[in-house]
NUSEMI-737348 format. One record per atom (N, C-alpha, C): residue number from 0; residue in one letter; chain; atom name; x, y, z. Coordinates in Angstrom, 2 decimals, always signed. Each point is the difference from the previous one (the first is absolute). Example, Ala and Ser with C-alpha at 12.3 -4.5 7.8 and 13.67 -1.06 7.14 Angstrom:
<pakes>
> nr_rest_kette_atom_east_north_up
> 0_a_A_N_+13.19_-5.69_+7.80
> 0_a_A_CA_-0.89_+1.19_+0.00
> 0_a_A_C_+0.90_+1.20_+0.00
> 1_s_A_N_-0.35_+1.05_-0.72
> 1_s_A_CA_+0.82_+1.19_+0.06
> 1_s_A_C_-0.77_+1.09_+0.73
</pakes>
This chain:
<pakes>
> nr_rest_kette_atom_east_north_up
> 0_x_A_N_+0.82_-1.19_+0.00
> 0_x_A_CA_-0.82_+1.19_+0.00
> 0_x_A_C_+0.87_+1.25_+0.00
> 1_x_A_N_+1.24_+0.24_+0.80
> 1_x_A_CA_+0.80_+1.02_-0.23
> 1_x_A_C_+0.91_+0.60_-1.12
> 2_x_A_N_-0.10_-1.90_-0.73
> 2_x_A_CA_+0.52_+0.64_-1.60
> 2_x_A_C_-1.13_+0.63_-1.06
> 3_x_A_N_-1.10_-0.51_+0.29
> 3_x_A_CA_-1.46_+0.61_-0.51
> 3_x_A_C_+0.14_+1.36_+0.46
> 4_x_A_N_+0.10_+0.28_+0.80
> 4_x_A_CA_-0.27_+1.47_+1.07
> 4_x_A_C_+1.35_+1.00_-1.09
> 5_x_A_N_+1.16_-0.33_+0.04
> 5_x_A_CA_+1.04_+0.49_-0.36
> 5_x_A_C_-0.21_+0.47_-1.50
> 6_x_A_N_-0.71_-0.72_-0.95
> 6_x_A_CA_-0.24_-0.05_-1.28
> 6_x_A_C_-0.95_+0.99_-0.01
> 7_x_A_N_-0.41_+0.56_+1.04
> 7_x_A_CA_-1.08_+0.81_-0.59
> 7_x_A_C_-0.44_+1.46_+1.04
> 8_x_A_N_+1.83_+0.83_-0.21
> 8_x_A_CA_+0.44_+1.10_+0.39
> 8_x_A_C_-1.19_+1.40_-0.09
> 9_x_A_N_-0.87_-0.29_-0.51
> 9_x_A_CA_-0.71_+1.25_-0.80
> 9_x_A_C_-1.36_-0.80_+0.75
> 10_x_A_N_-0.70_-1.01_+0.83
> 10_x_A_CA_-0.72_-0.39_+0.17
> 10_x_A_C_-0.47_-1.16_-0.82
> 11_x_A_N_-1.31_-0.53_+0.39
> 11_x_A_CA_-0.82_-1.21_-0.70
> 11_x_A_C_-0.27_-1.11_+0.75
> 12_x_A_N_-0.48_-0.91_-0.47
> 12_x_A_CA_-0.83_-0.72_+0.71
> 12_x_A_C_+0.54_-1.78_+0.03
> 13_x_A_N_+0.21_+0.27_+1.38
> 13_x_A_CA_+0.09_-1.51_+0.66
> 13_x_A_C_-0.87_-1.11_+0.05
> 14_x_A_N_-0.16_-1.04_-1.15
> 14_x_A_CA_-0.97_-1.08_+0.69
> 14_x_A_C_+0.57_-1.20_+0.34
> 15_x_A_N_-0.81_-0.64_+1.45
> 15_x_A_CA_+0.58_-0.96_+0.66
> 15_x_A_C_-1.46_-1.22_-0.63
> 16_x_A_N_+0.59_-0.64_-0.39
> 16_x_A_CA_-1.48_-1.03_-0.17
> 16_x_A_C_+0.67_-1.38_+0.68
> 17_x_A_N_-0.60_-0.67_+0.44
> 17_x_A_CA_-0.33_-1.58_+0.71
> 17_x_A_C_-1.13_-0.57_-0.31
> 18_x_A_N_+0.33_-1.06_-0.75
> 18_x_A_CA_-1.00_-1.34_-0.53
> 18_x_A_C_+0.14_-1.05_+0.03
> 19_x_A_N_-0.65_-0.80_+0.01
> 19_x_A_CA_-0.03_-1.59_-0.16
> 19_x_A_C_+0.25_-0.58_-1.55
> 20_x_A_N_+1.02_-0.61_-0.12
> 20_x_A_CA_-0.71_-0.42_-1.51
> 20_x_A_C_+0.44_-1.65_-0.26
> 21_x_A_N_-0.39_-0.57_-1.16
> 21_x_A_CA_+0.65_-0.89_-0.21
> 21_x_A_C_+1.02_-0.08_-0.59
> 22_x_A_N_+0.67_-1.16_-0.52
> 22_x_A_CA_+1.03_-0.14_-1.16
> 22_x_A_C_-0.47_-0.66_-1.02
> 23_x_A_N_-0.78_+0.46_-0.64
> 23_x_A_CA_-0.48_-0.88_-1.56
> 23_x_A_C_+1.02_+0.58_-1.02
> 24_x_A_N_-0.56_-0.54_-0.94
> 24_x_A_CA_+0.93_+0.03_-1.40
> 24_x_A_C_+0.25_+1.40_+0.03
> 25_x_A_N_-0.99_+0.67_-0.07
> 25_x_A_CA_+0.14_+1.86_-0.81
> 25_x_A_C_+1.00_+0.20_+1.06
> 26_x_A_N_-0.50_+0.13_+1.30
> 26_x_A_CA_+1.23_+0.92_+1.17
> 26_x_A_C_+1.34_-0.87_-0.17
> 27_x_A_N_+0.14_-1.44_-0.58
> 27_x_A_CA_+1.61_-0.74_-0.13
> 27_x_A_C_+0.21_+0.73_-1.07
> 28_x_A_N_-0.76_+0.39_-0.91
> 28_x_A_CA_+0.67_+0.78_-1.17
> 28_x_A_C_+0.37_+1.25_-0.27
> 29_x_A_N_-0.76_+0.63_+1.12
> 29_x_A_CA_+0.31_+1.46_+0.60
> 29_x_A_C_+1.15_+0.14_+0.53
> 30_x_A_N_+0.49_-0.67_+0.97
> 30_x_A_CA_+1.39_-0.65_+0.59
> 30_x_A_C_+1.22_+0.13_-0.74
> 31_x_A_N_-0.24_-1.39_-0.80
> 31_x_A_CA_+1.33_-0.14_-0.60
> 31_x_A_C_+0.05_+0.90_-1.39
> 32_x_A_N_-0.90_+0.95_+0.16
> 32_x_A_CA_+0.38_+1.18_-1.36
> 32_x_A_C_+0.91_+1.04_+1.11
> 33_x_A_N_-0.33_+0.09_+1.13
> 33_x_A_CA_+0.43_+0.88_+0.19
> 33_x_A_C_+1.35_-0.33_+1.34
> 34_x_A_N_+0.15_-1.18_-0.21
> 34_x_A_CA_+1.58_-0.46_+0.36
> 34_x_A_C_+0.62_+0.03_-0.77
> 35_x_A_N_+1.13_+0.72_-0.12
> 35_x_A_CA_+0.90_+0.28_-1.38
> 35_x_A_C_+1.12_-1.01_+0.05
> 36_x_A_N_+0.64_-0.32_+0.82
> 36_x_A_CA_+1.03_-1.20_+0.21
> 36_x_A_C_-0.11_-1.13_-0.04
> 37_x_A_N_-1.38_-0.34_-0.46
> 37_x_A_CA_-0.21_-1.42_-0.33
> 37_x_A_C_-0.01_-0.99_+0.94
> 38_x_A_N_+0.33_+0.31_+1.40
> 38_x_A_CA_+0.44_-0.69_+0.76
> 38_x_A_C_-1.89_-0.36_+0.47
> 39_x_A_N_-1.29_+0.05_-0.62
> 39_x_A_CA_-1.23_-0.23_+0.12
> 39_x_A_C_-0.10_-1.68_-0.44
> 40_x_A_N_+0.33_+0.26_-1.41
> 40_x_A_CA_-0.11_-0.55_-0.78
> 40_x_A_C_+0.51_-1.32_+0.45
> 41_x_A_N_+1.81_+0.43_+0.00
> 41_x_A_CA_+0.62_-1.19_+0.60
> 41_x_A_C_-0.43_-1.64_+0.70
> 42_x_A_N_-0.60_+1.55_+1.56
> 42_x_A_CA_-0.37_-0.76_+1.12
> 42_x_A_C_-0.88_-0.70_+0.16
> 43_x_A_N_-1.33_+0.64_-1.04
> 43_x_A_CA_-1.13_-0.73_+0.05
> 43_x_A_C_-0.19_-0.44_-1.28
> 44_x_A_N_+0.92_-0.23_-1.05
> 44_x_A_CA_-0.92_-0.63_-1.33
> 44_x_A_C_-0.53_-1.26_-0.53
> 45_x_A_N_-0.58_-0.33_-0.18
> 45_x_A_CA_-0.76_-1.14_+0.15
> 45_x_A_C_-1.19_-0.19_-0.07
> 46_x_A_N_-0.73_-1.13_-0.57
> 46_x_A_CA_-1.61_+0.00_+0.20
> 46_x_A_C_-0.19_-0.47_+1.27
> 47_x_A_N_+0.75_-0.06_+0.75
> 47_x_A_CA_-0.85_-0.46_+1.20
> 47_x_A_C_+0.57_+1.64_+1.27
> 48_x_A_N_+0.18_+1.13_-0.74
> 48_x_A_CA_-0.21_+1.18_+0.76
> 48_x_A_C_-0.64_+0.30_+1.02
> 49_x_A_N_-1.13_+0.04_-0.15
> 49_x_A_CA_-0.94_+0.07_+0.74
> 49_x_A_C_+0.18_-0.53_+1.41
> 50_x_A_N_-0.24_-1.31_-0.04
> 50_x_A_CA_+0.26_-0.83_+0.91
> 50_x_A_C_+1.05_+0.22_+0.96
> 51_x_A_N_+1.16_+0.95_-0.44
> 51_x_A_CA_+1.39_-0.35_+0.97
> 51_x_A_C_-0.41_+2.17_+0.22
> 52_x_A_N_-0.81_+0.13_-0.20
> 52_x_A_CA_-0.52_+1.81_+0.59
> 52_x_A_C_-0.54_-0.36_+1.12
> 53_x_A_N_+0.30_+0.55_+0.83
> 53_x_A_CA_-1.69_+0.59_+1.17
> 53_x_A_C_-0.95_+0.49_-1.25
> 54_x_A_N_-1.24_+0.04_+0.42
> 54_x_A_CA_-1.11_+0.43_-1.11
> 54_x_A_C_-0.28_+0.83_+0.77
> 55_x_A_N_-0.51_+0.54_+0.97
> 55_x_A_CA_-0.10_+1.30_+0.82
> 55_x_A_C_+0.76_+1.14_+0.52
> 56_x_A_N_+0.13_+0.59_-0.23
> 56_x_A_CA_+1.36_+1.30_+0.36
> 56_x_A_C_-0.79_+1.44_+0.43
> 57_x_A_N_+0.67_+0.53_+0.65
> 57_x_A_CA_-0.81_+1.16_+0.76
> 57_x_A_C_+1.19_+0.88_-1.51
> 58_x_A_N_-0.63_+1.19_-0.49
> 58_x_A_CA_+0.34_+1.00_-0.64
> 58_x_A_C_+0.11_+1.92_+0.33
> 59_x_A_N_+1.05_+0.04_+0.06
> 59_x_A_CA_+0.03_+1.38_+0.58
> 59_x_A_C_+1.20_+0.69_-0.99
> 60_x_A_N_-1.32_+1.09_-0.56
> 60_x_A_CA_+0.26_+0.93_-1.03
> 60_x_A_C_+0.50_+1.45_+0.21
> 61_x_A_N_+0.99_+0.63_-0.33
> 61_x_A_CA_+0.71_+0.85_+0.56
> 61_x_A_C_-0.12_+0.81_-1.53
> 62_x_A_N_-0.92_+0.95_-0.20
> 62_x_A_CA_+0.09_+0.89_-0.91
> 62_x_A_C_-0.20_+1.72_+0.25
> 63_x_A_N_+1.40_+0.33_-0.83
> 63_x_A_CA_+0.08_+1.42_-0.30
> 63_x_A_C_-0.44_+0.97_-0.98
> 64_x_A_N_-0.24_+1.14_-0.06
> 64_x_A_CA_+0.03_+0.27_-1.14
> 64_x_A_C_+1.32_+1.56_-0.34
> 65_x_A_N_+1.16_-0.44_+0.31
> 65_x_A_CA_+1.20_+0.57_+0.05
> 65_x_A_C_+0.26_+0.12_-1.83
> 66_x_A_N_+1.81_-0.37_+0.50
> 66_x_A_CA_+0.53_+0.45_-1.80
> 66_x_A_C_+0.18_-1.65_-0.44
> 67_x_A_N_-0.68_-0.52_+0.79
> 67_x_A_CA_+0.61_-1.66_-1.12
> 67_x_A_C_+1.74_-0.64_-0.44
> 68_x_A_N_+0.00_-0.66_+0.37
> 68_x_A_CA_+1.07_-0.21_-0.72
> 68_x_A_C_-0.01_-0.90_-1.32
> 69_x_A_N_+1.21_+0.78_-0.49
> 69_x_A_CA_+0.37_-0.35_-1.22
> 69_x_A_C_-0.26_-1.32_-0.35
> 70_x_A_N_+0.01_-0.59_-1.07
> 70_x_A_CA_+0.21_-1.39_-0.49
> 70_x_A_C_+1.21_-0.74_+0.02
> 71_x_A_N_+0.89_+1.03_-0.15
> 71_x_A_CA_+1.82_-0.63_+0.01
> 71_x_A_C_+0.28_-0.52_+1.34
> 72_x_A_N_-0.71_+1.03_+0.56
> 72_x_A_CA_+0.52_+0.03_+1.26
> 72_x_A_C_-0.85_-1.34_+1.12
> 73_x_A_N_-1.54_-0.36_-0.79
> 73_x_A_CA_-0.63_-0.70_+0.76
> 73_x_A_C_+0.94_-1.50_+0.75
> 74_x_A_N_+0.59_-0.42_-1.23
> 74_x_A_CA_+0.61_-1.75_-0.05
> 74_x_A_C_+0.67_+0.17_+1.41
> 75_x_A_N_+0.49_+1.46_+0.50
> 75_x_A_CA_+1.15_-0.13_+1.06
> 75_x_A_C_-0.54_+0.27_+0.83
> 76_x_A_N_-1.30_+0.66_+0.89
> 76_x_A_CA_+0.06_+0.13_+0.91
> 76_x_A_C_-0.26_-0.89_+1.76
> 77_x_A_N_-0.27_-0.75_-0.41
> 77_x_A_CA_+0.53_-1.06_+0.62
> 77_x_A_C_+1.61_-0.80_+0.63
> 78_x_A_N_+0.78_+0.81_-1.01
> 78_x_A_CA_+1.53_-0.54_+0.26
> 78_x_A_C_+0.48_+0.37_+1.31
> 79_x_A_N_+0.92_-0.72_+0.60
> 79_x_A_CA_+0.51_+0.79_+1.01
> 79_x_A_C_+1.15_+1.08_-0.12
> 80_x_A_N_-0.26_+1.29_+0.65
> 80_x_A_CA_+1.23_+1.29_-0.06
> 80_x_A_C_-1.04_+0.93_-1.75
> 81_x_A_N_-1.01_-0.67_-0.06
> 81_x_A_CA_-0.11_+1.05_-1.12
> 81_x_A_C_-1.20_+1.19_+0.54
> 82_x_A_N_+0.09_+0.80_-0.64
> 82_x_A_CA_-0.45_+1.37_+0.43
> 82_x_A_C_+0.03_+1.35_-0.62
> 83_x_A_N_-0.76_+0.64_-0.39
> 83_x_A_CA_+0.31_+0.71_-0.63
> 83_x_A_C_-0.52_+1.34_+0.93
> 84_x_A_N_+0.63_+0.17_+1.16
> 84_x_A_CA_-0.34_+1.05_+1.10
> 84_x_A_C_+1.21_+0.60_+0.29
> 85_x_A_N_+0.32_+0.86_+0.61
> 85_x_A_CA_+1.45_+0.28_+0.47
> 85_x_A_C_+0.50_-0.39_+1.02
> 86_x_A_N_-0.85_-0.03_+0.96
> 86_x_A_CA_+0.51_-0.18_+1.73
> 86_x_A_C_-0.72_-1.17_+0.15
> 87_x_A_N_+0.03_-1.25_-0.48
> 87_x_A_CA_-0.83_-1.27_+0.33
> 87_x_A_C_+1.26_-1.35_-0.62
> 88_x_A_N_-0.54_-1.38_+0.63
> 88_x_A_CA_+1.10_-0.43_-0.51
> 88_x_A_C_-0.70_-1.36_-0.68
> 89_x_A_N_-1.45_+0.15_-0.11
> 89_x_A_CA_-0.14_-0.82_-1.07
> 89_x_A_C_-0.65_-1.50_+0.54
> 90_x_A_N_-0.03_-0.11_+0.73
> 90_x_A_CA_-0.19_-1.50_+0.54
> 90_x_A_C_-1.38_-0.17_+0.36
> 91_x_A_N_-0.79_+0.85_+0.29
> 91_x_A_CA_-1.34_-0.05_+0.28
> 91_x_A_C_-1.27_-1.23_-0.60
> 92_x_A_N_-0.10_+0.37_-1.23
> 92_x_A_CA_-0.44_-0.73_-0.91
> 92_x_A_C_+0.42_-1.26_-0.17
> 93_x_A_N_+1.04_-0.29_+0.03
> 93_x_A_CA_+0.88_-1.30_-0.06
> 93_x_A_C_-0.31_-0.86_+0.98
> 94_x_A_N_+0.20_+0.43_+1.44
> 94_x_A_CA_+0.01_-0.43_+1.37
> 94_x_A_C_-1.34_-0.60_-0.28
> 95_x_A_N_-1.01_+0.80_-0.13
> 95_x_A_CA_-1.60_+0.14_-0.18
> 95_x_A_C_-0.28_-1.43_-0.38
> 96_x_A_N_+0.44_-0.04_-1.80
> 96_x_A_CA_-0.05_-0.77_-0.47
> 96_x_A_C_-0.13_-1.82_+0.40
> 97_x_A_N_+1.46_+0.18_+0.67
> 97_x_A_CA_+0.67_-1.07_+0.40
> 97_x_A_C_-0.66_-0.60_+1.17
> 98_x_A_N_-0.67_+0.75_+0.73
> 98_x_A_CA_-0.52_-0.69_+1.22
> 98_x_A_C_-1.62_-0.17_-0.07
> 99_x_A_N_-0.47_+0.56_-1.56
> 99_x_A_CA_-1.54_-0.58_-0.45
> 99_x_A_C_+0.35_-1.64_-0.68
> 100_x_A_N_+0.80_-0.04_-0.55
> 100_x_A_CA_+0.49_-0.89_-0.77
> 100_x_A_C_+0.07_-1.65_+0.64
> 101_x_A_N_+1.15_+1.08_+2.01
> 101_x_A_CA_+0.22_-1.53_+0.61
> 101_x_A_C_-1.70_-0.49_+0.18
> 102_x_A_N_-1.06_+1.34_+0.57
> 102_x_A_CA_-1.43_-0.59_-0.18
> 102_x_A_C_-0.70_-0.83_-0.96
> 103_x_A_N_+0.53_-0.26_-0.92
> 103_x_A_CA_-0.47_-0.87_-1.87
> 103_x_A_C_-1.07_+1.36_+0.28
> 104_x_A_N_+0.27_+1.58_-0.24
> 104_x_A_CA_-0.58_+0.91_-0.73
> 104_x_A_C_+0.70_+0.60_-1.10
> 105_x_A_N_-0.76_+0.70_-0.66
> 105_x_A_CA_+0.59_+0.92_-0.94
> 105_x_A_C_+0.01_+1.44_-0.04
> 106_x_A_N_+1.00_+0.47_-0.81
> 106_x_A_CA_-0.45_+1.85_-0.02
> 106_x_A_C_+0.71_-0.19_-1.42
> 107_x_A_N_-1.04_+1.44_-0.80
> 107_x_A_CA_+0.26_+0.31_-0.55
> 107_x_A_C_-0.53_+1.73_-0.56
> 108_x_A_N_+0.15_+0.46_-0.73
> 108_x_A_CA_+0.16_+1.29_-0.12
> 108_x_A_C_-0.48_+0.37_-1.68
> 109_x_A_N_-0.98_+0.65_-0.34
> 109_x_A_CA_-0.37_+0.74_-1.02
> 109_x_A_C_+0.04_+1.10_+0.25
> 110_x_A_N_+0.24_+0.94_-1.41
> 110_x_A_CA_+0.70_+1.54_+0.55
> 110_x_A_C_-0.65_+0.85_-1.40
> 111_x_A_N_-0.19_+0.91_-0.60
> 111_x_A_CA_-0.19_+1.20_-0.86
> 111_x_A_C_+0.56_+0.93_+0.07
> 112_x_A_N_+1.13_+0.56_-0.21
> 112_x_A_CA_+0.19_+1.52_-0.17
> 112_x_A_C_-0.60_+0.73_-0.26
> 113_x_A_N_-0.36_+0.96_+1.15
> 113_x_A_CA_-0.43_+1.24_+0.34
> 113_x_A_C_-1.81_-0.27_+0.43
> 114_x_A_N_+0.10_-1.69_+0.10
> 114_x_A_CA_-0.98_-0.41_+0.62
> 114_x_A_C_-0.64_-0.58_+1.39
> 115_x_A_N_+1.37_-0.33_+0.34
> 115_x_A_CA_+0.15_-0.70_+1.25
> 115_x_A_C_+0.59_-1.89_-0.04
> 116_x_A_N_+0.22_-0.07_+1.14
> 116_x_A_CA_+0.15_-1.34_+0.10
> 116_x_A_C_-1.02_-1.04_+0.92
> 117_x_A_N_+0.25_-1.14_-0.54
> 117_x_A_CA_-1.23_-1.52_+1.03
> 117_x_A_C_+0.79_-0.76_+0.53
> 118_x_A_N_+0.33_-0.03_+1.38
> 118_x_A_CA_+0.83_-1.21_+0.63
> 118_x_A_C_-0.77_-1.38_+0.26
> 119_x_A_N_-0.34_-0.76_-0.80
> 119_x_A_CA_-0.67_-1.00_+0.52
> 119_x_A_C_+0.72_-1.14_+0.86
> 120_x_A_N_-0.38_-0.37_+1.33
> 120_x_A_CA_+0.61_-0.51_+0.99
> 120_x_A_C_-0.85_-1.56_+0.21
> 121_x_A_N_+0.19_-1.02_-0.20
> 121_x_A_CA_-0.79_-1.70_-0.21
> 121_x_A_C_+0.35_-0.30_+1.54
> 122_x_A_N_-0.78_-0.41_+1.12
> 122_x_A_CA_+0.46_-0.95_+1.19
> 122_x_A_C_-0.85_-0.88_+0.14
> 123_x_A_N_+0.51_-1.27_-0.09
> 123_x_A_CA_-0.92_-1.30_+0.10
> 123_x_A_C_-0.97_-0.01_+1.26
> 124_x_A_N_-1.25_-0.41_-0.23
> 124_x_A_CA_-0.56_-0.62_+1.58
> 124_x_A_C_+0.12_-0.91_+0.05
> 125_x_A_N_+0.12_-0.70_+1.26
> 125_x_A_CA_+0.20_-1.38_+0.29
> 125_x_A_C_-1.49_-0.02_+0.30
> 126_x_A_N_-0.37_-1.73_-0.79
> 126_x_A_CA_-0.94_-0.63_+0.84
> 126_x_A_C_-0.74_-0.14_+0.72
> 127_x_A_N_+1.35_-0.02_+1.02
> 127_x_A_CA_-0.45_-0.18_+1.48
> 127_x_A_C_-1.41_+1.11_+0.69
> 128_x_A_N_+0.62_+0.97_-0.82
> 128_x_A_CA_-0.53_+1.33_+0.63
> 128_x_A_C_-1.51_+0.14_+0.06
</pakes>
């Protein structure tokens, strides 16, 4: 939320959304369009996909309507040490990443210049629950 906040110096509007959803075909295909490293694909390809997902995931949507980032720039922000701030060192996003991931969640990120950006954030429910 503070990189949302940061993007959008001149004001605009923060939305926080939380939903339930499933994992059917369209949202697996929503996914792995918008995992750029392939590392989607990899992990889960197969016809028997489905099956090795949680099918339930809580969804929490992090949208701005700031300056967007670029397209060049999208593939990286996720890396660790990258940044394109002055006084920051980059790890945020990365860290983020990495510890939705140890959850079997996902994040990923759609963006527009001079439109804003969508952090979409995947966390499995268990079962149990």
């Amino acid at each position: 939320m503070l990189n949302a906040i940061e993007a959008m110096p001149d004001g605009g509007t923060l939305t926080v959304k939380l939903s339930n959803i499933l994992l059917d075909d369209k949202k697996l295909k929503e996914i792995s369009n918008y995992l750029m490293n392939g590392e989607f694909s990899s992990k889960y390809h197969g016809t028997n996909m489905l099956k090795k997902l949680p099918l339930k995931y809580i969804e929490i949507l992090v949208e701005d309507t700031g300056s967007g980032i670029p397209q060049e720039k999208l593939k990286n922000v996720f890396l660790p040490f990258y940044t394109t701030k002055l006084y920051n060192v980059g790890l945020g996003l990365s860290i983020a990443q990495r510890i939705i991931k140890e959850h079997d969640g996902f994040i990923f990120v759609s963006s527009k210049e001079k439109e804003g950006s969508k952090f979409h954030v995947l966390i499995p429910i268990s079962d149990a629950l």
